[in-house]
N, C-alpha and C positions, 0 to 999 in steps of 0.2 A: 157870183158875178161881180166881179170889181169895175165900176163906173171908170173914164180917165181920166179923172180927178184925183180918185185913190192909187189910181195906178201910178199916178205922178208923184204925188206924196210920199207911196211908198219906196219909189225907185231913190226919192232922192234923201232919205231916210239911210236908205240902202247905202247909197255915195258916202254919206257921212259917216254909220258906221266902218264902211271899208277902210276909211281913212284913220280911223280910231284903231281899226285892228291894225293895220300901217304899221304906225307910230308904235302900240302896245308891243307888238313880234318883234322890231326894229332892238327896241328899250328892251326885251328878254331875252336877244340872242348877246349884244352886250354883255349885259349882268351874267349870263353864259358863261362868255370866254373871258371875264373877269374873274368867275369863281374859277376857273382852267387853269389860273393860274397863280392865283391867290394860297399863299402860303400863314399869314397868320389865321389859328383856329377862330376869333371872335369876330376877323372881316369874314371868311369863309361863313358862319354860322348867318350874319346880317343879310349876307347872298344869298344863300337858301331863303332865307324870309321875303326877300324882294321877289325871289323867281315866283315861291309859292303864290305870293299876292298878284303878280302880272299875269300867271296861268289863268285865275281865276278869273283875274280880268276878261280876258281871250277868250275863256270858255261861256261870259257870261254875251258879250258882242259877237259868237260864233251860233248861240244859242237864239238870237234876237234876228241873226242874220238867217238861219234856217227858218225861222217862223216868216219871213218878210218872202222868200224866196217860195215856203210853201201857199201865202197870200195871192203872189204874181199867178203862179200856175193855177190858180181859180180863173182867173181871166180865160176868155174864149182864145185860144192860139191853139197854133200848131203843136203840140205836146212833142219834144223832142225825144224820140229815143221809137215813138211811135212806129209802127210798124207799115209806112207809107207804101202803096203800090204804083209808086213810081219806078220809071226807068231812068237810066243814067240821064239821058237825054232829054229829059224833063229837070233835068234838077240846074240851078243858074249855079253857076261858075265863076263870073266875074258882074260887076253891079253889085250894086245895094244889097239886091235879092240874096246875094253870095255870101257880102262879106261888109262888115263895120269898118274896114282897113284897107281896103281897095287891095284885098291880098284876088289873089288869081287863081283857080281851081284847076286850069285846062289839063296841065300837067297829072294832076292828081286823078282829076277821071279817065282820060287818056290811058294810064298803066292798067286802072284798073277796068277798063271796058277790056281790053286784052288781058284780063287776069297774071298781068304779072303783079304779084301779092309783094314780092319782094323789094322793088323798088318801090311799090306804091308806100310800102311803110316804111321806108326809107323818106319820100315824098313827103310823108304824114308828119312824121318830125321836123323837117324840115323848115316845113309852110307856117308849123307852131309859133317855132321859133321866130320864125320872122314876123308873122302877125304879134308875136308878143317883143319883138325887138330885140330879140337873144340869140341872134345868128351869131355874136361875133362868140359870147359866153359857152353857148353850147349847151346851156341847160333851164329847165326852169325853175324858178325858185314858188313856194306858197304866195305870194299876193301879186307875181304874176298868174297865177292860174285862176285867182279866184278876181282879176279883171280883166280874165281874155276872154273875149266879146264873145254870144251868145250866137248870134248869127253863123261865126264861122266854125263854132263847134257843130251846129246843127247843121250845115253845110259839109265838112268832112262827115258826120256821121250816117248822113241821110247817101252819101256817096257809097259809104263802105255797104253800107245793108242792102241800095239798090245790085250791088256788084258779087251781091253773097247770095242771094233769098233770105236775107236776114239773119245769115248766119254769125257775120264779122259784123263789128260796130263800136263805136263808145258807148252806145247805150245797152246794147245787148250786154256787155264787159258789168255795167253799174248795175243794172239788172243781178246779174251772179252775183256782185258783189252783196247785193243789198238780200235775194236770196238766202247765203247764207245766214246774212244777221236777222234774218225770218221779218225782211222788210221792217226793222226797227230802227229814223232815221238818226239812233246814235251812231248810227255804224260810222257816220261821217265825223263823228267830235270821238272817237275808239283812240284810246294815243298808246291803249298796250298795242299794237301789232298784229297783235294774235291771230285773227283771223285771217291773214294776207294769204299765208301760207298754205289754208283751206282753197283761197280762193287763185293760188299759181298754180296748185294741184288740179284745180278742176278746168280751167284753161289751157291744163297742160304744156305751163312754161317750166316745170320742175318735176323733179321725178320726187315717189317718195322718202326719199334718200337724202334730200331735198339738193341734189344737182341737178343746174338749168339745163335744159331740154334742145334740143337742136329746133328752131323754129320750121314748121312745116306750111308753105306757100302756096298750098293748091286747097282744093275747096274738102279733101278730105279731112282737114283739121278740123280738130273739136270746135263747136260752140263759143265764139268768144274768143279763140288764139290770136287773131289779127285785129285791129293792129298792137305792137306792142314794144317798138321803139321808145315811142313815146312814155313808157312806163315800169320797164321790166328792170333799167338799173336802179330806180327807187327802192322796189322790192328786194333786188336780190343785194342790195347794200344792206336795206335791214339786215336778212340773214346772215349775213357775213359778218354784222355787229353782233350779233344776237350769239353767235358761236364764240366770238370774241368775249361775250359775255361768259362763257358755260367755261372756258379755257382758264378765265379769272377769278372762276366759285371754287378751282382746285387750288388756289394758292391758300399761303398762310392766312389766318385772320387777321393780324398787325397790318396784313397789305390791300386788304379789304378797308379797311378806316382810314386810309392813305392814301387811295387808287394814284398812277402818278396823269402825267396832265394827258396822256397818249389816251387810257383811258377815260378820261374825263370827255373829252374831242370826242370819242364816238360814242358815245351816250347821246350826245348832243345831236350828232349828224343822225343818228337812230331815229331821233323825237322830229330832225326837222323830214327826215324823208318819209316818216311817217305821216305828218301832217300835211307832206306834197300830196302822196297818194289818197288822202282821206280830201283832201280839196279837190284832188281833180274828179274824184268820184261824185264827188258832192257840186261841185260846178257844171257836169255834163246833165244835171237836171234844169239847168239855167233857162229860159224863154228866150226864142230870137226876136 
């Protein structure tokens, strides 16, 4: 049980580091596409030594941020992802109760009290973006996710599972996620990938072949398929770098110790969309 004292302390612990990891991701995507195109060997080598140092940076403020995050959820709330036996119509939509951004829900339960699946997650994206101020972008990036308010994630979430029997959700989704890594919460600091793949298969956004899968909008979809706007061209960008990868283990070795800057770029967008989907899995456990 966390007193509001601690709960204060911690949140704003929490604010601080956010703001450190900010800065630290900001400074390592930089040094990035500096090394991308950095042609002498001893600035190249310097770069790598900065990246390695700011990684560990990130990994040490992403490490402190999980602990502070696993702290909060000791407090008495509403455990997001929980499995509520509420109706659509119990759930607020607009208010406070709704949302930290005076964003607006009506739309979103609307589609999905009549089960149209398809534009609701169409909707789902949508309303992200806007609560996170990336309507005009069109995407979101790592430290918009990991400060887009807690309230309105559990608001979309607690919608979709009212509208499913618990089938569809972001928490049902981080659930499988965390599943497969047998509830280990490295799963969210993971920066090989590796398991994504596990888990588009068992969602069934991907066949084993690994070609994305025709999205299916009725309540016969598997466990977890909806929503999945919000998250499916993260994944399937991986794979697409990752094949990009397997194309470039056949070339000469001279052209392995030289990659030119094409591949350098998607090494890089690999690591960031990796880090999106490891954040938003890891922010859908956030407290409203």
């Amino acid at each position: 049980m966390l007193s509001d004292e601690q709960r204060r302390r911690l949140s704003e612990e929490k604010n601080s580091l956010q703001k450190a990891w900010d800065t630290t991701s900001q400074k390592l995507t930089q040094i990035r596409t500096a090394l991308a195109i950095e042609t002498d060997p001893s600035t190249k080598f310097k770069y790598e030594k900065q990246i390695q140092e700011e990684e560990k940076t990130l990994r040490e403020l992403e490490d402190r941020l999980n602990e502070i995050e696993e702290q909060l959820e000791s407090a008495p709330s509403i455990k997001l992802g929980s499995k509520q036996s509420k109706s659509l119509s119990d759930i607020p939509v607009t208010g406070f109760e709704a949302s930290e951004v005076d964003a607006d829900y009506t739309t979103l339960r609307d589609l999905l009290s009549t089960k149209k699946f398809k534009e609701a997650d169409e909707e789902t994206f949508r309303i992200m973006l806007w609560a996170a101020r990336k309507e005009t972008k069109g995407s979101l990036e790592k430290r918009d996710i990991l400060k887009f308010p807690c309230r309105d994630l559990h608001t979309i979430d607690q919608l979709w599972l009212a509208s499913s029997g618990g089938k569809f959700g972001l928490s049902v989704q981080k659930q499988i996620y965390l599943d497969i890594y047998k509830n280990d919460q490295r799963a969210f600091t993971d920066k090989t990938g590796e398991k994504l793949w596990e888990f588009a298969e068992r969602v069934e956004w991907i066949t084993g072949s690994g070609r994305g899968e025709q999205p299916i909008y009725d309540l016969r979809a598997t466990i977890g398929h909806l929503p999945q706007k919000y998250l499916i061209k993260y994944i399937l960008k991986i794979f697409f770098c990752e094949e990009r990868e397997k194309e470039r283990g056949k070339k000469k070795e001279e052209d392995i110790f030289y990659p030119d800057t094409f591949d350098i770029l998607m090494e890089i967008e690999k690591a960031q969309c990796i880090d999106i989907v490891n954040a938003i899995f890891f922010r859908i456990q956030c407290q409203p």
